[in-house]
C-alpha positions in Angstrom: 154.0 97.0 153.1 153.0 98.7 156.4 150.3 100.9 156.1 149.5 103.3 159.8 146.2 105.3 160.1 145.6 107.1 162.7 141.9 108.1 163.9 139.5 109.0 166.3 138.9 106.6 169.4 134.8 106.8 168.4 135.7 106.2 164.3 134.5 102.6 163.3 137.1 99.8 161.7 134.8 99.3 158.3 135.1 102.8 156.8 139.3 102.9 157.9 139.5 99.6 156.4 137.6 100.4 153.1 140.4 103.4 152.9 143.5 101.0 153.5 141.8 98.5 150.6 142.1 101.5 148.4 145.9 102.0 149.3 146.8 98.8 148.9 148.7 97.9 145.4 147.8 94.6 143.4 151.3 94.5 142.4 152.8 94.0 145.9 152.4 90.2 145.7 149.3 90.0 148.5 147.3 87.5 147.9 145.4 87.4 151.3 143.7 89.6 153.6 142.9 88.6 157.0 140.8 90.7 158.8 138.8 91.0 161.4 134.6 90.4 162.0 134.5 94.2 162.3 135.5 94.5 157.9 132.8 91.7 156.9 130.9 94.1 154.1 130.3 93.6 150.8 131.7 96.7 150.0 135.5 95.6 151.0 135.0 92.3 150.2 134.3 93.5 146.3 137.6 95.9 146.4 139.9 93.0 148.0 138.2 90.9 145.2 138.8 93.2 142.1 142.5 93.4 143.0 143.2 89.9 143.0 143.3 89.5 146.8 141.2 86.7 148.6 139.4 88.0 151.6 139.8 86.0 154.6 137.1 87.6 156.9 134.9 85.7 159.2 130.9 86.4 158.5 129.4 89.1 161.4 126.6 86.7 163.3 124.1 88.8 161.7 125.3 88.4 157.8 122.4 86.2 156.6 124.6 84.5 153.7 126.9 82.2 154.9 130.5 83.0 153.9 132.9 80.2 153.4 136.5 81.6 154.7 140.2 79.9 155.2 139.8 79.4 159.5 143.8 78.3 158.7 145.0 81.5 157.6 142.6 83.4 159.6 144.7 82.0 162.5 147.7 83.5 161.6 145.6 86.8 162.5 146.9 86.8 166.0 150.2 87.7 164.6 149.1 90.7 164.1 147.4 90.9 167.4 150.5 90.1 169.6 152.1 92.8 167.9 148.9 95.5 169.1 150.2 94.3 172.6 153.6 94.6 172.3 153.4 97.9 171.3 150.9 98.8 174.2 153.8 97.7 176.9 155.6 101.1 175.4 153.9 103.5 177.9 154.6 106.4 175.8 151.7 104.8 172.8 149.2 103.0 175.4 148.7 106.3 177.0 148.9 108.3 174.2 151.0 111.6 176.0 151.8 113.3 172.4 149.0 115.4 171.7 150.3 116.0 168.1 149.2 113.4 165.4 152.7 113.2 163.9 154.8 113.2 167.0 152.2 110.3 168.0 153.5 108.6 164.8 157.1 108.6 165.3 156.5 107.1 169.0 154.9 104.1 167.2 157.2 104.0 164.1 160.3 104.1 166.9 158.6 101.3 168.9 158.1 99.5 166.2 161.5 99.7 165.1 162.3 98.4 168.6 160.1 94.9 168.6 161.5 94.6 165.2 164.9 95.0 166.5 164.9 92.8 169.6 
């Protein structure tokens, strides 16, 4: 499942990633999330949790109890990363020319079709 959300350059990652917690379905087979420092709250950890799905989120510095996560499939992450830049060498998506939201969209669904196809 691929899930896109578009939003603001100012918008935080913790209340977008609450939102795509919600979307996600316990019946599609996940059994891991691995996110970044940014989604460490007890609030997605709780909804990952109730749907069966083991968070694998490294503890912000400032959390004051310790969280125990898998640092192996956290690794795996960068996956996810190297895709990110892959899809900032299209010019057309790093610099963001469509003003529209849903023209935006299909340059990065069409990109992606592209990595995915070469």
């Amino acid at each position: 499942m691929i899930e896109i959300r578009l939003t603001a350059g100012q918008v935080g990652d913790a209340p977008v990633g609450e939102a795509l917690v919600d979307a996600l379905d316990s019946r599609d087979g996940i059994q891991h999330a691995a996110m970044d420092k940014a989604y460490d709250s007890n609030a997605i950890r709780a909804k990952l949790d109730a749907k069966g799905i083991t968070p694998v989120i490294p503890p912000k510095a400032n959390r004051l109890d310790r969280i125990v996560y898998d640092k192996e499939r956290y690794k795996q992450r960068n996956k996810v990363e190297r895709l990110f830049n892959k899809l900032k060498q299209f010019r057309r998506v790093a610099t963001r020319y469509e003003k529209l939201k849903a023209n935006f969209l299909a340059f990065v669904t069409l990109a992606l079709i592209v990595i995915m196809l070469r």
